[in-house]
N, CA, C and O atoms as a GROMACS GRO file, in nm:
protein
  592
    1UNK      N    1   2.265  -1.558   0.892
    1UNK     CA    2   2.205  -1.522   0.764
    1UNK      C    3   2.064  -1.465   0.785
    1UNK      O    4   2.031  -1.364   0.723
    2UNK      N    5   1.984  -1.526   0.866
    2UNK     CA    6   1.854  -1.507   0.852
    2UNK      C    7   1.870  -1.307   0.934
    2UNK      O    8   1.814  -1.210   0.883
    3UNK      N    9   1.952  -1.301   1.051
    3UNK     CA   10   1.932  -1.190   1.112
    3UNK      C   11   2.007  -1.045   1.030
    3UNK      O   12   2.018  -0.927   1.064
    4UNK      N   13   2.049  -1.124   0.907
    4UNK     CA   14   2.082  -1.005   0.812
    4UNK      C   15   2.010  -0.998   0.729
    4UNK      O   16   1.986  -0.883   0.696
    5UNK      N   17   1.953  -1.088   0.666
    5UNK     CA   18   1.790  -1.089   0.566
    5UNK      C   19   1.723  -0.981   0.680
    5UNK      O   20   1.714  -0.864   0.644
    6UNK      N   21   1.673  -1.018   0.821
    6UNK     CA   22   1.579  -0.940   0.880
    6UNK      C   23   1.601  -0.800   0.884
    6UNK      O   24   1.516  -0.711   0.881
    7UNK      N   25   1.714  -0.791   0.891
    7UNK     CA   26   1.809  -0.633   0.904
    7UNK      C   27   1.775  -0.584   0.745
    7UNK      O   28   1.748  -0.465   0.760
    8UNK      N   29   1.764  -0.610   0.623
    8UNK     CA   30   1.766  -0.538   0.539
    8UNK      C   31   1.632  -0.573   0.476
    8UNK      O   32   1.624  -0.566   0.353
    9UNK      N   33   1.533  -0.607   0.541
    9UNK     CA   34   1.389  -0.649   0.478
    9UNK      C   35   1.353  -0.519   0.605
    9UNK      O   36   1.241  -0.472   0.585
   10UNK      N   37   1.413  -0.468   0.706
   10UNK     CA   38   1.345  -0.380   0.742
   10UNK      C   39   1.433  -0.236   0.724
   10UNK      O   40   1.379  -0.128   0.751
   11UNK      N   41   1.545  -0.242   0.686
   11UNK     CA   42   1.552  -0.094   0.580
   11UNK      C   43   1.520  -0.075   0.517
   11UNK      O   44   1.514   0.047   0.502
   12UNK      N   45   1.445  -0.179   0.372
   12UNK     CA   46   1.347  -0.130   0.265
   12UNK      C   47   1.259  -0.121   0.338
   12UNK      O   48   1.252   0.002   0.332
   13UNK      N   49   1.166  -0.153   0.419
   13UNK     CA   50   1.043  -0.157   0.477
   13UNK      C   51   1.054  -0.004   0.508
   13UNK      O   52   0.977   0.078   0.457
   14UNK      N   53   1.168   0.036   0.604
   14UNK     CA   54   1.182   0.160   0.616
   14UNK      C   55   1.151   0.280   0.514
   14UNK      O   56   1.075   0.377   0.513
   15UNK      N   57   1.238   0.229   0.436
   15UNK     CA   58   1.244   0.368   0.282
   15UNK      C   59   1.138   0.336   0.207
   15UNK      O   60   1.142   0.391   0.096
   16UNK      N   61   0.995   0.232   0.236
   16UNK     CA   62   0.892   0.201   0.141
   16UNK      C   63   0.809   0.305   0.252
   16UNK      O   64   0.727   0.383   0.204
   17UNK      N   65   0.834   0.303   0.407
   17UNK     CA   66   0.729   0.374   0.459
   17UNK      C   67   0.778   0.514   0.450
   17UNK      O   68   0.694   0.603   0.462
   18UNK      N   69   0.879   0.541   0.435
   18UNK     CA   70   0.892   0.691   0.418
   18UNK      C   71   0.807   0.746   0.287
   18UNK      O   72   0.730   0.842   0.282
   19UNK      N   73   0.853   0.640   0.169
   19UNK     CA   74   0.766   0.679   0.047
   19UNK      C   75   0.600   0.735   0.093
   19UNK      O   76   0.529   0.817   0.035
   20UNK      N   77   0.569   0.653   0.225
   20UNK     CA   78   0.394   0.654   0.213
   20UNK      C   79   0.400   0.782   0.288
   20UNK      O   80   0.342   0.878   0.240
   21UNK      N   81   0.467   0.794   0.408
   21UNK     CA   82   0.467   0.901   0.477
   21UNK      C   83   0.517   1.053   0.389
   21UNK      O   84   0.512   1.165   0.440
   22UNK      N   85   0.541   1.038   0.318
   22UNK     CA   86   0.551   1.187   0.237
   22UNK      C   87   0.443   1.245   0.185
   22UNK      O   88   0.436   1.362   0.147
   23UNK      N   89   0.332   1.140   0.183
   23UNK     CA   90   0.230   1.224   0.115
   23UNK      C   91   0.158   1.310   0.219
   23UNK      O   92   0.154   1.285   0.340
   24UNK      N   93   0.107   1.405   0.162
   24UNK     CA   94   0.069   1.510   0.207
   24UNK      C   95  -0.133   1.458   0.317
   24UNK      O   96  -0.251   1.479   0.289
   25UNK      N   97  -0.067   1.396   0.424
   25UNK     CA   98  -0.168   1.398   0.494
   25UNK      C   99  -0.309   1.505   0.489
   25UNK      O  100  -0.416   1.451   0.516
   26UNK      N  101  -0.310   1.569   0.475
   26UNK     CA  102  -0.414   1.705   0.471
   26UNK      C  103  -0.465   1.687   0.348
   26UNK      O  104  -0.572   1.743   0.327
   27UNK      N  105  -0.414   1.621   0.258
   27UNK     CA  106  -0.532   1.590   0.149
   27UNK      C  107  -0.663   1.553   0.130
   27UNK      O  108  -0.711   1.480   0.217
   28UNK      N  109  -0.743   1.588   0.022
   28UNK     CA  110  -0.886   1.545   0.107
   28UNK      C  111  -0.887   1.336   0.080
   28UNK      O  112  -0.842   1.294  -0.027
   29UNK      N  113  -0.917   1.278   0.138
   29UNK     CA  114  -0.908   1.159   0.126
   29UNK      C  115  -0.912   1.053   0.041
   29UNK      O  116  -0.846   0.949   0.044
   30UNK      N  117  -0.995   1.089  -0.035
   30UNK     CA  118  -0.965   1.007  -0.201
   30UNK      C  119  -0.868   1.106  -0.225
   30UNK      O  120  -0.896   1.142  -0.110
   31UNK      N  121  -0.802   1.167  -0.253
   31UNK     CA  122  -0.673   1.223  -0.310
   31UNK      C  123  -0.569   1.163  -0.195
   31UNK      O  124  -0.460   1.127  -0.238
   32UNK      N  125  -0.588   1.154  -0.089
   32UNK     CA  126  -0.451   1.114  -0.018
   32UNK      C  127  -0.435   0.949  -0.059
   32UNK      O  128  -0.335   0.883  -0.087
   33UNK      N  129  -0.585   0.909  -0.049
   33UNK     CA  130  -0.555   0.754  -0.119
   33UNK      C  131  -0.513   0.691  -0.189
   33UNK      O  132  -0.471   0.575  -0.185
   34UNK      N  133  -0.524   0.799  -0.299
   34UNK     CA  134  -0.479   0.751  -0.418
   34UNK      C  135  -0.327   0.786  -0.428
   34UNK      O  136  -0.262   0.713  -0.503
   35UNK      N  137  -0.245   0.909  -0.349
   35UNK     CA  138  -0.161   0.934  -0.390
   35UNK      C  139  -0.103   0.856  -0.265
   35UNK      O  140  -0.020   0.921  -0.201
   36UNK      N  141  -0.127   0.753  -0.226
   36UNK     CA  142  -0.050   0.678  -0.083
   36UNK      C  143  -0.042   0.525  -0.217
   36UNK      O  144   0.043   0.435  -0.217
   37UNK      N  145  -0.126   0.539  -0.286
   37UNK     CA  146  -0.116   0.438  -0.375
   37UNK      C  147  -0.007   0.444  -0.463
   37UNK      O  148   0.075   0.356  -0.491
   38UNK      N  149  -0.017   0.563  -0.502
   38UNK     CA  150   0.100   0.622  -0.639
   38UNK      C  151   0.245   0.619  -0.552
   38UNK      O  152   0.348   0.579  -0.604
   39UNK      N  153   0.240   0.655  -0.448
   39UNK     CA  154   0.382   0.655  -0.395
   39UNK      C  155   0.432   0.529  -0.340
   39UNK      O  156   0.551   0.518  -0.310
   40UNK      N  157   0.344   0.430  -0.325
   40UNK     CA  158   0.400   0.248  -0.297
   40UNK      C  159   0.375   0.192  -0.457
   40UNK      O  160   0.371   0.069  -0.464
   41UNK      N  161   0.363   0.241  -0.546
   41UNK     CA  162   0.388   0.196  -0.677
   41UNK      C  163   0.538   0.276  -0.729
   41UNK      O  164   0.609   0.212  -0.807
   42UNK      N  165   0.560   0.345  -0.707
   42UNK     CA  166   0.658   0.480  -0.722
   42UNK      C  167   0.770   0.404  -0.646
   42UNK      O  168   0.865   0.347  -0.700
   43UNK      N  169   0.750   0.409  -0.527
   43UNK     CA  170   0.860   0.305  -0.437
   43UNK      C  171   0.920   0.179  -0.537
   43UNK      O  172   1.043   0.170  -0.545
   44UNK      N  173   0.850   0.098  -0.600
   44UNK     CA  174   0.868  -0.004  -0.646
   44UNK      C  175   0.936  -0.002  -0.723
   44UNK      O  176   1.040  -0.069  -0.720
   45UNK      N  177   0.887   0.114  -0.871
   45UNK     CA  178   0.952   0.154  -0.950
   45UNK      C  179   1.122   0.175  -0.924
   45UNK      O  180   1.217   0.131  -0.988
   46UNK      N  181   1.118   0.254  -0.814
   46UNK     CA  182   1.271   0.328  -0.788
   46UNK      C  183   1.354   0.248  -0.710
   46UNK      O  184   1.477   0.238  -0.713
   47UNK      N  185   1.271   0.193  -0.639
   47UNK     CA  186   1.356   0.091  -0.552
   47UNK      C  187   1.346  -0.056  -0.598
   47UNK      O  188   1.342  -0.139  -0.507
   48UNK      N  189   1.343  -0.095  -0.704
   48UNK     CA  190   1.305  -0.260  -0.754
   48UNK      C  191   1.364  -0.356  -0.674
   48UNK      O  192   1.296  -0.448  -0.628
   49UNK      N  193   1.523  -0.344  -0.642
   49UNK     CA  194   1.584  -0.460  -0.566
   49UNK      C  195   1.490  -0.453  -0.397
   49UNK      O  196   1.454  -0.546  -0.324
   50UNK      N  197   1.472  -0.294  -0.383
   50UNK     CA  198   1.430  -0.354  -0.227
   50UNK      C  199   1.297  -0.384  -0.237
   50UNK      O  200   1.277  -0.488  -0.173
   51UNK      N  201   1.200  -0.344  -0.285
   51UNK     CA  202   1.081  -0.377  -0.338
   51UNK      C  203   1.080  -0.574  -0.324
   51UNK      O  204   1.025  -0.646  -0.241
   52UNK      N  205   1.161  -0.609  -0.438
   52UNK     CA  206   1.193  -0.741  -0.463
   52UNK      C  207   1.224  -0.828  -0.287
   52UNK      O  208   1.186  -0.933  -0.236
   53UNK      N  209   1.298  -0.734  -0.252
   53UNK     CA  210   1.369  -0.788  -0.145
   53UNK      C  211   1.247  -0.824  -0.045
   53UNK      O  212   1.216  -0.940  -0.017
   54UNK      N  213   1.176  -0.695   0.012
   54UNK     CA  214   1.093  -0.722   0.092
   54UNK      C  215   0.977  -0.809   0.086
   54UNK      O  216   0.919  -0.862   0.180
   55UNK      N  217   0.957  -0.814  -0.010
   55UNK     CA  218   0.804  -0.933  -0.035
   55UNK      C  219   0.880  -1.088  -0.103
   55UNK      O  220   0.796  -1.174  -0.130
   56UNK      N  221   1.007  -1.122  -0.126
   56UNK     CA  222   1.062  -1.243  -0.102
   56UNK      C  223   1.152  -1.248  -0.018
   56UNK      O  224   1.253  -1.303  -0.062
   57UNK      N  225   1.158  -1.209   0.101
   57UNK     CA  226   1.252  -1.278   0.240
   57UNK      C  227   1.138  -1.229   0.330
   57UNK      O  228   1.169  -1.211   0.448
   58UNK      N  229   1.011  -1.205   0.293
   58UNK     CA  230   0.905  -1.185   0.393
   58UNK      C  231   0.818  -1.252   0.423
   58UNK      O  232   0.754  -1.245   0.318
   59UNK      N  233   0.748  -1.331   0.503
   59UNK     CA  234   0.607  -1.374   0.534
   59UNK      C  235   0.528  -1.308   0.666
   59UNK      O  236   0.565  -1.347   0.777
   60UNK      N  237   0.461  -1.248   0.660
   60UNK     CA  238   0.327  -1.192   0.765
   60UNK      C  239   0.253  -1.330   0.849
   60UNK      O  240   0.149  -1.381   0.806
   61UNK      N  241   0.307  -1.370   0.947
   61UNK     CA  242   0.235  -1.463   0.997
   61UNK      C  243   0.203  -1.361   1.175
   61UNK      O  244   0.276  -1.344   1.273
   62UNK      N  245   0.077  -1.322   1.147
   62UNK     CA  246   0.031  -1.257   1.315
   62UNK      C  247  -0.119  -1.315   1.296
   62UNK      O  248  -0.186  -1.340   1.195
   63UNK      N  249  -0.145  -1.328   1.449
   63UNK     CA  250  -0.281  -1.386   1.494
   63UNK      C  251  -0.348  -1.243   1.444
   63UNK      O  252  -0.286  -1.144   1.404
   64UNK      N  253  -0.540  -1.265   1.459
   64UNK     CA  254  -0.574  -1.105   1.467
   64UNK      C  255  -0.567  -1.060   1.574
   64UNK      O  256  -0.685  -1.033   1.595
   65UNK      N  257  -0.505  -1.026   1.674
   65UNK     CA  258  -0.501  -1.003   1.808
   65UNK      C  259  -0.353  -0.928   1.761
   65UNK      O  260  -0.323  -0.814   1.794
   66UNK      N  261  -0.290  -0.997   1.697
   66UNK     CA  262  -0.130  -0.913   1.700
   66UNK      C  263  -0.138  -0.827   1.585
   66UNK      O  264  -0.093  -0.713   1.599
   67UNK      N  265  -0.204  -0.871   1.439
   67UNK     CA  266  -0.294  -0.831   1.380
   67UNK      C  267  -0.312  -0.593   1.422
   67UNK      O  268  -0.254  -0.488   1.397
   68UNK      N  269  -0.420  -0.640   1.488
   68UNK     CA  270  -0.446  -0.503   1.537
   68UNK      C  271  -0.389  -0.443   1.661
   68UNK      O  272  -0.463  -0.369   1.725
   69UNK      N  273  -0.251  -0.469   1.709
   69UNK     CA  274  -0.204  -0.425   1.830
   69UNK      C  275  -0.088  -0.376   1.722
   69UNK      O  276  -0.053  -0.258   1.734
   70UNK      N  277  -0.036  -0.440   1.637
   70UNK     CA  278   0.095  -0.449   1.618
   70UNK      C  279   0.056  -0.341   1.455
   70UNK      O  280   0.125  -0.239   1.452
   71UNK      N  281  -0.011  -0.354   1.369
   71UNK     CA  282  -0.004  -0.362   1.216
   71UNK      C  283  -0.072  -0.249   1.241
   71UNK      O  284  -0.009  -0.153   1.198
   72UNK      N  285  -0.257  -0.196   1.331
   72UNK     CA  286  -0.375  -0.137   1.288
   72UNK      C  287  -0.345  -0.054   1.404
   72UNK      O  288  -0.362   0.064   1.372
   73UNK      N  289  -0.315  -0.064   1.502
   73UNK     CA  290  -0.319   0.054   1.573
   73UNK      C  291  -0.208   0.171   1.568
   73UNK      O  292  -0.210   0.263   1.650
   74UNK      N  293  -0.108   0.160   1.462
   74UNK     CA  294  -0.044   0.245   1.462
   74UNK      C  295  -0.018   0.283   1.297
   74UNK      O  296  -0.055   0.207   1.207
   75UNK      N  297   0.035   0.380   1.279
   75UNK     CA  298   0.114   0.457   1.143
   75UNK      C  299   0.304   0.434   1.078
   75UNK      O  300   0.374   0.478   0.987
   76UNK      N  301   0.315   0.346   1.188
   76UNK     CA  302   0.475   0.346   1.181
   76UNK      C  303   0.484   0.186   1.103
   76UNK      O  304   0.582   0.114   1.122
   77UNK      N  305   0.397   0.155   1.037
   77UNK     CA  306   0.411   0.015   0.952
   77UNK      C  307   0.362   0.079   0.808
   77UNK      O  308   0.294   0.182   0.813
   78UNK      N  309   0.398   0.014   0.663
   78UNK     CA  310   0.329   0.032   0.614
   78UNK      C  311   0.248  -0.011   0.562
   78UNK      O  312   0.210   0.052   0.463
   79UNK      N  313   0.174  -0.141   0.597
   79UNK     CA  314   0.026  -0.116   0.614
   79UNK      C  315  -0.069  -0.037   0.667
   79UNK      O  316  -0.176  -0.006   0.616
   80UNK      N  317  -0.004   0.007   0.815
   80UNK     CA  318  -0.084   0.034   0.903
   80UNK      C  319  -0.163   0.174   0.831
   80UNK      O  320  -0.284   0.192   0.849
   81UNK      N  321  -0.074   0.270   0.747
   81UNK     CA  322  -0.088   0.389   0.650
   81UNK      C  323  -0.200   0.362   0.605
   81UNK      O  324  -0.302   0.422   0.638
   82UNK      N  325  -0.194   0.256   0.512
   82UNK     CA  326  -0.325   0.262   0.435
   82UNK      C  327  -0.444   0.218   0.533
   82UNK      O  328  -0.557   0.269   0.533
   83UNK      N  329  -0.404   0.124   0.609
   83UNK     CA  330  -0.576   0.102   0.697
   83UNK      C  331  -0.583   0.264   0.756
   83UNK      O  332  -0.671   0.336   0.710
   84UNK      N  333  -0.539   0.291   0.806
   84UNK     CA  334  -0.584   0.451   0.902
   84UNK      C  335  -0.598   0.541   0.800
   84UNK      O  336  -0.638   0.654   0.828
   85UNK      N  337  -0.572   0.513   0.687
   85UNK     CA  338  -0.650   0.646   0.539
   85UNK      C  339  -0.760   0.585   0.537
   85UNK      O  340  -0.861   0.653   0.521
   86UNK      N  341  -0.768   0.465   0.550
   86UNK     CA  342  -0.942   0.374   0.495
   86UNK      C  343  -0.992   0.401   0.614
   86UNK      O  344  -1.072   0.494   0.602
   87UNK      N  345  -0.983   0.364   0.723
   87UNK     CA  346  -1.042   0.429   0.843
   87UNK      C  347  -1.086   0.547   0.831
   87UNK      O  348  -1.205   0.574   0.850
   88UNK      N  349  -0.976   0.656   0.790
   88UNK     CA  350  -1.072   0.787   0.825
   88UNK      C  351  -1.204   0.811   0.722
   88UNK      O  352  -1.309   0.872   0.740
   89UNK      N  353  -1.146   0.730   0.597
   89UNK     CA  354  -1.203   0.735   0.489
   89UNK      C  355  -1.379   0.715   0.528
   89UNK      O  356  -1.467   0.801   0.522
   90UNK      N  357  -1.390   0.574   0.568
   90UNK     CA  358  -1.509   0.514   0.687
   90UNK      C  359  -1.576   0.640   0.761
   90UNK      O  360  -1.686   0.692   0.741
   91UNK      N  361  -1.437   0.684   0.885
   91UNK     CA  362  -1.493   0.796   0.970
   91UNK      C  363  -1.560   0.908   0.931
   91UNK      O  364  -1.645   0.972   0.992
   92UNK      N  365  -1.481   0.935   0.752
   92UNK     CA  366  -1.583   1.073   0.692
   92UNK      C  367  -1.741   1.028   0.607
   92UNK      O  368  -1.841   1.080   0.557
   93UNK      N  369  -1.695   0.929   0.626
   93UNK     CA  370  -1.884   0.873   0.532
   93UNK      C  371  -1.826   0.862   0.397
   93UNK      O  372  -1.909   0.869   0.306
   94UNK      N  373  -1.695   0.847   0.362
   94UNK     CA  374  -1.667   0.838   0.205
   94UNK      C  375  -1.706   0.689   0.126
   94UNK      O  376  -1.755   0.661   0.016
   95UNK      N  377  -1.662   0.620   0.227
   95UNK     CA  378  -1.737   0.468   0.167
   95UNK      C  379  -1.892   0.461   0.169
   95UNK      O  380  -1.959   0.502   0.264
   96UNK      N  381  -1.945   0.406   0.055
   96UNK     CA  382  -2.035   0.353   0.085
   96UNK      C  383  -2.077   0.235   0.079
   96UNK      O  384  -2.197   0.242   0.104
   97UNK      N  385  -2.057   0.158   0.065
   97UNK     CA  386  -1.986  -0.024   0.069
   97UNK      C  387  -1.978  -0.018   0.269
   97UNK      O  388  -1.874  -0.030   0.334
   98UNK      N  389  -2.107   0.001   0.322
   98UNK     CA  390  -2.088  -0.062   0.500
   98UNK      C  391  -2.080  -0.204   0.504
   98UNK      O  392  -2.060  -0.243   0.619
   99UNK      N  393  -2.089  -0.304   0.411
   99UNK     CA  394  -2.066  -0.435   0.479
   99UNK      C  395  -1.917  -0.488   0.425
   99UNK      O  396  -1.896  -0.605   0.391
  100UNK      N  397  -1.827  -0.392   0.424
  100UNK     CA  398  -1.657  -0.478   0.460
  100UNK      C  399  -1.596  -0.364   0.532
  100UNK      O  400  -1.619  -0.244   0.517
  101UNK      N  401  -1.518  -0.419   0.608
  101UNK     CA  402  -1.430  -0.358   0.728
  101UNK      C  403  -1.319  -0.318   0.645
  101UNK      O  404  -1.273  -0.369   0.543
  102UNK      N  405  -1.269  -0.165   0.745
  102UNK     CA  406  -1.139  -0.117   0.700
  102UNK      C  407  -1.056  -0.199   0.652
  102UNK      O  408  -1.002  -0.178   0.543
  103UNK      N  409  -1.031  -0.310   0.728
  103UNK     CA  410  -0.921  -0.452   0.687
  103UNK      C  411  -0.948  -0.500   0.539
  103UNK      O  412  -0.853  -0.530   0.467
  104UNK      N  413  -1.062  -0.506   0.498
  104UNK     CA  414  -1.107  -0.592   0.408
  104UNK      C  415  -1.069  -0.470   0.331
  104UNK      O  416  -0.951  -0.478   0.298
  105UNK      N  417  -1.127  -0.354   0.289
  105UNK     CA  418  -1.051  -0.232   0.235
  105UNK      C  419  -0.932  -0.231   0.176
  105UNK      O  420  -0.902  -0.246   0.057
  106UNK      N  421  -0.854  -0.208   0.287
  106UNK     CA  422  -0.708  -0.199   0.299
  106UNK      C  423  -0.654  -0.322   0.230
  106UNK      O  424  -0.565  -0.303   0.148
  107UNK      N  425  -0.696  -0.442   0.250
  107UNK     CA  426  -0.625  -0.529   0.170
  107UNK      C  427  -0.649  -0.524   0.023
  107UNK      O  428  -0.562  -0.510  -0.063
  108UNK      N  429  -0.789  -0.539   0.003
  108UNK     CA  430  -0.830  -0.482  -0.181
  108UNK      C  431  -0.726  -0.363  -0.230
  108UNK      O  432  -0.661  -0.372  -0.334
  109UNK      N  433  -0.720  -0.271  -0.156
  109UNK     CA  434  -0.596  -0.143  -0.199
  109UNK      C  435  -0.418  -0.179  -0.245
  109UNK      O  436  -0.341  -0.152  -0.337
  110UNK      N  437  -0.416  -0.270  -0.095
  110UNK     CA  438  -0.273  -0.298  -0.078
  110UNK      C  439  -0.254  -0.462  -0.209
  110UNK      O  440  -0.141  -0.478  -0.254
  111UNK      N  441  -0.335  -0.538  -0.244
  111UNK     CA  442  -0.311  -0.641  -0.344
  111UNK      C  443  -0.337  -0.548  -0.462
  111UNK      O  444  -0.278  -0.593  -0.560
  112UNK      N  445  -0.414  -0.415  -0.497
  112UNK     CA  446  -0.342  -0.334  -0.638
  112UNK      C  447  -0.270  -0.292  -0.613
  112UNK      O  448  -0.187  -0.383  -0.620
  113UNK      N  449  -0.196  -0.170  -0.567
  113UNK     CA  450  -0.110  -0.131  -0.490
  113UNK      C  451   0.047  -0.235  -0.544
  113UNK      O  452   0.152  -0.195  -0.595
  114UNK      N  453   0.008  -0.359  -0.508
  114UNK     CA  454   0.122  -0.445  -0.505
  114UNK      C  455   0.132  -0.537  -0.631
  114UNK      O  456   0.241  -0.580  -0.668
  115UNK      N  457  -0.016  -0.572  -0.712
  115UNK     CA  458  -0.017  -0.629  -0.836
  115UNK      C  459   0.020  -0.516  -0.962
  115UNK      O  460   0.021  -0.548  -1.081
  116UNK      N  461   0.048  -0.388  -0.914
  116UNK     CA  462   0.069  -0.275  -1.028
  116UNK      C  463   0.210  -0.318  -1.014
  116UNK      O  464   0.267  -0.374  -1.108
  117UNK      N  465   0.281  -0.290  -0.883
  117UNK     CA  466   0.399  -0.287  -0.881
  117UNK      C  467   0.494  -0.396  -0.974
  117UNK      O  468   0.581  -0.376  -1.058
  118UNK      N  469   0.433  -0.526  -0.914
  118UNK     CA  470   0.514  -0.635  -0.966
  118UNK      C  471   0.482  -0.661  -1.105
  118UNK      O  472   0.554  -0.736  -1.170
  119UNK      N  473   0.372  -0.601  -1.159
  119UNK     CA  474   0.397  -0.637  -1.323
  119UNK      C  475   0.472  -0.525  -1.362
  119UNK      O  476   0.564  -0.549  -1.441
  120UNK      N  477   0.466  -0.476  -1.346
  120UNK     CA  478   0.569  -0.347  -1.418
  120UNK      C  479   0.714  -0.388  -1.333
  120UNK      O  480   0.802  -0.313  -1.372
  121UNK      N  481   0.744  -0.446  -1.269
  121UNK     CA  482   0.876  -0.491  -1.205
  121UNK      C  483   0.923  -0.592  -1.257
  121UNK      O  484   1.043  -0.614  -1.248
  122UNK      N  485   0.826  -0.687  -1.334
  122UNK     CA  486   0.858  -0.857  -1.335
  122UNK      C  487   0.833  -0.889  -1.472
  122UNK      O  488   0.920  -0.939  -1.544
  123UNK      N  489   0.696  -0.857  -1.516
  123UNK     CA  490   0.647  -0.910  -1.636
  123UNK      C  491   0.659  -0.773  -1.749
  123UNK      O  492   0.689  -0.812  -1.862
  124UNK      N  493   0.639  -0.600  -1.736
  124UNK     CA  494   0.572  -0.563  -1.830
  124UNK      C  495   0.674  -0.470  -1.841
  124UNK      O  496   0.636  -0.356  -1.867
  125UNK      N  497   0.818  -0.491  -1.827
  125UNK     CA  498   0.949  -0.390  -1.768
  125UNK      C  499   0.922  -0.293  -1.934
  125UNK      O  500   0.882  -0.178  -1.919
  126UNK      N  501   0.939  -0.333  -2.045
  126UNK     CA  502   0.888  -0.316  -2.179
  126UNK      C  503   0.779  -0.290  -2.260
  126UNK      O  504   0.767  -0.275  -2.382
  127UNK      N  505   0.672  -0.286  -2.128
  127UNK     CA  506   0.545  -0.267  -2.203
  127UNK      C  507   0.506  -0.148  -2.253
  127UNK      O  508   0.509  -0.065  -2.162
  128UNK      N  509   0.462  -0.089  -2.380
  128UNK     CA  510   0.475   0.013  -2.376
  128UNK      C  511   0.303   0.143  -2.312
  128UNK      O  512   0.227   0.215  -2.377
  129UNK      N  513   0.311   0.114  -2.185
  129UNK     CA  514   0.161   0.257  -2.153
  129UNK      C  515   0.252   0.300  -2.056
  129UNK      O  516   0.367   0.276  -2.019
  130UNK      N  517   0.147   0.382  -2.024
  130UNK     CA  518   0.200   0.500  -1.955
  130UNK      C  519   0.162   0.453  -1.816
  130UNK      O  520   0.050   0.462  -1.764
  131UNK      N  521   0.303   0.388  -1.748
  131UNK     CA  522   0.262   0.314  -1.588
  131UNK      C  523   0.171   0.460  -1.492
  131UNK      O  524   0.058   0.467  -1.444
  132UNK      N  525   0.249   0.526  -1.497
  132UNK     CA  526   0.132   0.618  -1.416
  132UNK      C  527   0.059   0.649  -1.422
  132UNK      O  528   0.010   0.676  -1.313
  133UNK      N  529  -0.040   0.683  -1.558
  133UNK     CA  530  -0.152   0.714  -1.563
  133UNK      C  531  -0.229   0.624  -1.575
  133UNK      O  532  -0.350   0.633  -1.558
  134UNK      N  533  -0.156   0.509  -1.612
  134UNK     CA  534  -0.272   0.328  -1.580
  134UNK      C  535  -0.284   0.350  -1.462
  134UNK      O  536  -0.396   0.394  -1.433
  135UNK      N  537  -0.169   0.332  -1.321
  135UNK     CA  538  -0.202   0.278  -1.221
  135UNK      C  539  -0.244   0.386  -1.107
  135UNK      O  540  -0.259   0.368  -0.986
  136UNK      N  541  -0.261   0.548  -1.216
  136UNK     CA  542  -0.373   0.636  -1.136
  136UNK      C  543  -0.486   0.605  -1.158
  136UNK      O  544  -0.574   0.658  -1.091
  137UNK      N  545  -0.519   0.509  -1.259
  137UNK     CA  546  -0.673   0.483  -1.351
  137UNK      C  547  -0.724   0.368  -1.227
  137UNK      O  548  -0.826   0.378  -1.159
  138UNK      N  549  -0.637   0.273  -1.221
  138UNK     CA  550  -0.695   0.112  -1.163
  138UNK      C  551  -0.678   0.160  -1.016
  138UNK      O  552  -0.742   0.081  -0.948
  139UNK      N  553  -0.604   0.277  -0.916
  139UNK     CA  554  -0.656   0.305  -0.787
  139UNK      C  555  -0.789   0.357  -0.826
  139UNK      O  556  -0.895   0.299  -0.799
  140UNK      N  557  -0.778   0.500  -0.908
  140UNK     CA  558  -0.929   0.589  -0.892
  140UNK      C  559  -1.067   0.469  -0.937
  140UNK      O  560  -1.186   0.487  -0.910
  141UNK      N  561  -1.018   0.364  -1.002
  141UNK     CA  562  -1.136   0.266  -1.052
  141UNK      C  563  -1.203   0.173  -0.919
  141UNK      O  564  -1.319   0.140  -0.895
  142UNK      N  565  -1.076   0.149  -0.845
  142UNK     CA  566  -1.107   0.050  -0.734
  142UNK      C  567  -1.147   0.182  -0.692
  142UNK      O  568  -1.239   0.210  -0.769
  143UNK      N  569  -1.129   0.283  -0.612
  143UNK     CA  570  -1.201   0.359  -0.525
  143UNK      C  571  -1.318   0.412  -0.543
  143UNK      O  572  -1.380   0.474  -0.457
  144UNK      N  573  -1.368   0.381  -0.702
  144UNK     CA  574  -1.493   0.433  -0.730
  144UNK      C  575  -1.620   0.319  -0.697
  144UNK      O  576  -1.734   0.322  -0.651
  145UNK      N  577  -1.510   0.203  -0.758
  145UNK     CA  578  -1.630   0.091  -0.674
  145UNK      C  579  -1.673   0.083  -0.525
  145UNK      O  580  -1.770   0.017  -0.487
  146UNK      N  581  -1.600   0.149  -0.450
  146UNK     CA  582  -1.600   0.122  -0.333
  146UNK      C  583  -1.759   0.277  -0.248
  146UNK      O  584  -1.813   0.307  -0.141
  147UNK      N  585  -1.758   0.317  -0.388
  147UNK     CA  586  -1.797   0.458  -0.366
  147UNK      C  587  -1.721   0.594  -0.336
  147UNK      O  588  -1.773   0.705  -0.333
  148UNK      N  589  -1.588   0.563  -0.315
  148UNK     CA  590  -1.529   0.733  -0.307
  148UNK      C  591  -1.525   0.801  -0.392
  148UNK      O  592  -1.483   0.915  -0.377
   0.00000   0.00000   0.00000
């Protein structure tokens, strides 16, 4: 049981990172951010069961050592997407907030990112706004605090 849970918590994982990987890298960086945001909210939307699937048959338990070998040094996770947009983000001088690390970043992104998703998945299936142009509002809001 468990090695077929693992088998299909990493085909959505799969088709959630393709979602991130479609966006158009060459964007200037607050635009790729935001639209790396819109497309793991978008994922959620379209894919609800795997969405569902992957964040309940999942737990993240890595040291920080496995942390950044396994999650931060590469693009083929999708976390790893959003830290290396916040990274470059860092690398171009777009932040101005120097006292939290890409990590610390990336997680503020990835808990909206993931609190848009699940209310509109769980609690607000009926609510009536306009999910996309809210949850273009609450990325461009978090990224403005951050200074981008």
């Amino acid at each position: 049981k468990d090695e077929i849970i693992e088998e299909v918590c990493a085909q959505a994982d799969g088709q959630l990172l393709s979602f991130l990987k479609s966006v158009d890298t060459t964007l200037p960086i607050r635009d790729y951010l935001i639209e790396v945001g819109m497309a793991y909210i978008r994922f959620a939307r379209e894919n609800p069961q795997a969405f569902k699937f992957i964040f309940d048959n999942q737990t993240v338990e890595v040291t920080e050592e496995e942390l950044y070998e396994i999650v931060l040094t590469n693009t083929e996770n999708t976390f790893g997407i959003a830290y290396h947009a916040v990274q470059r983000a860092i690398d171009e001088g777009v932040f101005i907030s120097s006292d939290r690390t890409a990590l610390d970043i990336t997680y503020c992104l990835w808990a909206l990112f993931y609190g848009c998703a699940v209310l509109q998945l769980r609690y607000l299936k009926s609510f009536p706004v306009d999910f996309e142009a809210a949850d273009r509002l609450a990325v461009t809001t978090l990224l403005n605090g951050f200074g981008v």
